[in-house]
C-alpha positions in Angstrom: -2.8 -14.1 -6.1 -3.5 -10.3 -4.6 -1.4 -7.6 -6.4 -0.3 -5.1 -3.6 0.3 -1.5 -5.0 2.9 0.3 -2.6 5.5 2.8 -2.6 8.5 2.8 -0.7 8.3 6.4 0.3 5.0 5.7 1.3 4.4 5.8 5.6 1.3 3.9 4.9 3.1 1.0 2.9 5.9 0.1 5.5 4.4 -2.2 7.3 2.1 -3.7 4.1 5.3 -4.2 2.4 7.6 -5.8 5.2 4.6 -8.3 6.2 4.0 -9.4 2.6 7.3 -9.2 1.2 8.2 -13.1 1.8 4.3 -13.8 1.7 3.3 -16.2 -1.3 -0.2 -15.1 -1.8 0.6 -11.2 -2.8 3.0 -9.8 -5.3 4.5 -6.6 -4.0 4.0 -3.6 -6.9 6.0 -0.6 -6.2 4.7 2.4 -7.8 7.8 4.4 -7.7 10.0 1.6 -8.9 9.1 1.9 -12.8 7.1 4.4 -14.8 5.3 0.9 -16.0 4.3 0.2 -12.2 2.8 3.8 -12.2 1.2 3.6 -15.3 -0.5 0.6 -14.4 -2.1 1.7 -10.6 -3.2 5.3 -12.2 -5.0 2.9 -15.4 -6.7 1.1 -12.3 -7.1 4.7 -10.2 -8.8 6.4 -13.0 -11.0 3.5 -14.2 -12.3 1.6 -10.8 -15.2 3.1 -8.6 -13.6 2.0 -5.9 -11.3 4.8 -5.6 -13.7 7.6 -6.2 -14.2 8.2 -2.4 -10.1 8.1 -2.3 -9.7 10.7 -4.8 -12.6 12.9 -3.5 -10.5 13.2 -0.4 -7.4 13.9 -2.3 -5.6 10.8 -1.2 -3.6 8.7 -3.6 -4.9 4.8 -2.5 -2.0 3.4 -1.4 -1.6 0.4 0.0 -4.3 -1.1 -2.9 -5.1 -4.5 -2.8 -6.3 -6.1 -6.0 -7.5 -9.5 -6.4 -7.6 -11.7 -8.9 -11.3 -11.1 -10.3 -10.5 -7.4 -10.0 -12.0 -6.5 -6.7 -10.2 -3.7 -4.7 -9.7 -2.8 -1.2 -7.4 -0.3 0.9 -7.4 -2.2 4.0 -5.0 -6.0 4.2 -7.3 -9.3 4.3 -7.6 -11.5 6.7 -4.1 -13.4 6.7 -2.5 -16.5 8.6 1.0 -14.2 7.7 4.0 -16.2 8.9 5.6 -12.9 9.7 8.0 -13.3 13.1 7.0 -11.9 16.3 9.4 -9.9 16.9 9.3 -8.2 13.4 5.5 -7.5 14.0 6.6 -6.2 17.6 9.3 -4.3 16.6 10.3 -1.4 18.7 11.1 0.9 15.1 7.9 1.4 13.4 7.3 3.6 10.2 6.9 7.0 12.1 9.9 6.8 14.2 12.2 6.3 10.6 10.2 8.7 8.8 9.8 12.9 9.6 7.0 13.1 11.7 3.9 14.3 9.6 5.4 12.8 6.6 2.4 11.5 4.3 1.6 11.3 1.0 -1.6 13.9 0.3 -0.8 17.4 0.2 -2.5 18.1 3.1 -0.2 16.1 5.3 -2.9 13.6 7.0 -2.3 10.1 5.1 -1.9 8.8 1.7 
């Protein structure tokens, strides 16, 4: 099983979350849904080298994929995702819901 930190505010996350959400392999772990949830991806943040680069560009590492032996990764494996078509095509993606320029660093260029 692959823990998925999101957050639903999140532009990065949309998709992450709406591909996995029915996907038996990953449970979903929004950050912004309990202060537990948060607690627990800054505990992994401020521990795991993997997110040094992250932080030294002042993003947050969100979507953060952790696997079972405790490996980490910001980009989605490899997946046989049983996701319909036409929600993988769909004409709405994140940036037309969201503000445009809406992320989650300070700086405005991702999360």
């Amino acid at each position: 099983m692959i823990k998925v930190f999101v957050m639903s505010t999140c532009p990065d996350c949309f998709n992450v979350k709406a591909m996995l959400k029915e996907h038996p392999g990953f449970t979903l772990v929004d950050i912004g849904e309990h202060v537990r949830n948060l607690k627990a991806f800054l505990y992994l943040r401020d521990s795991h080298p993997a997110f040094e680069p992250v932080k030294a560009r002042g993003a947050i590492g969100i979507p953060c994929y952790v696997t079972e032996d405790g490996d980490v990764s910001f980009s989605m494996p490899d997946l046989a995702v049983t996701t319909p078509a036409e929600e993988r095509n769909s004409p709405q993606s994140p940036s037309e819901e969201q503000d445009e320029g809406m992320a989650c660093s300070l700086d405005g260029k991702g999360c």
